[in-house]
C-alpha positions in Angstrom: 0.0 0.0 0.0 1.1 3.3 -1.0 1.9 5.8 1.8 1.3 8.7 -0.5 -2.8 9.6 -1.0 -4.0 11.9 -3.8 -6.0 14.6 -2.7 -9.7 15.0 -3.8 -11.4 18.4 -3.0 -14.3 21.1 -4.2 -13.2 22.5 -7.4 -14.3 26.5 -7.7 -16.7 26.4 -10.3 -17.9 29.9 -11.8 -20.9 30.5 -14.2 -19.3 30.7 -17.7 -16.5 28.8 -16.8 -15.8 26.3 -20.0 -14.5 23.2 -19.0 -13.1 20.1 -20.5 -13.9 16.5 -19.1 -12.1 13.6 -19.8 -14.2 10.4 -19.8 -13.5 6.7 -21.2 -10.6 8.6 -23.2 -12.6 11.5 -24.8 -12.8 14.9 -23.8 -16.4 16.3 -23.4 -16.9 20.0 -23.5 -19.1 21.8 -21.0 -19.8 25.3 -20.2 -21.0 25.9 -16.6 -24.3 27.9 -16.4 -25.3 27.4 -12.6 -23.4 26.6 -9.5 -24.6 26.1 -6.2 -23.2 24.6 -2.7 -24.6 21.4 -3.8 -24.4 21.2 -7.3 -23.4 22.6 -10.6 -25.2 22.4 -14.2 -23.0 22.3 -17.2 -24.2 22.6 -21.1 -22.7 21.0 -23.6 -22.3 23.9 -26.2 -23.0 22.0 -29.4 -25.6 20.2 -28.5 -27.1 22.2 -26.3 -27.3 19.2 -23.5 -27.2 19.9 -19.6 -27.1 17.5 -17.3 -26.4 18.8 -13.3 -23.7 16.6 -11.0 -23.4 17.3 -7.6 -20.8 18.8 -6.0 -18.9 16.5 -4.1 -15.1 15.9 -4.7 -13.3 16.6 -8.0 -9.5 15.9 -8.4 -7.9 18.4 -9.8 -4.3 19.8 -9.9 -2.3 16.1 -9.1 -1.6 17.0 -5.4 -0.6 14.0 -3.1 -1.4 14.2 0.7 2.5 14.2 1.3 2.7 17.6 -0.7 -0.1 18.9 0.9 0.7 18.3 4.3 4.2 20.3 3.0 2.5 23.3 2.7 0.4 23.8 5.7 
């Protein structure tokens, strides 16, 4: 078992934010048209899709919990 842990936290989404997803090796596009505590609502901007996915945990940024802990 590894002693290093990656670190999983809230990602600041703003309205008009564009992102880029990457999902069973494709990137989906999305721009962000409603955040909340709980949740946040994304469109896909060519065909016009929104689907909203709460707001739990999103990686981001490849920080491990021994590089974290550095910085505190």
């Amino acid at each position: 078992m590894s002693d290093q842990a990656t670190v999983f936290e809230p990602y600041p989404f703003r309205v008009g934010e564009r992102i880029l997803r990457r999902r069973q090796g494709k990137l989906e596009d999305w721009d962000v048209i409603a955040v909340t505590d709980k949740e946040v609502t994304v469109k896909c901007p060519f065909h016009g899709m929104e689907l909203t996915w709460k707001r739990s945990s999103f990686w981001y940024g490849g920080e491990t919990a021994a590089a974290a802990d550095s910085k505190a």
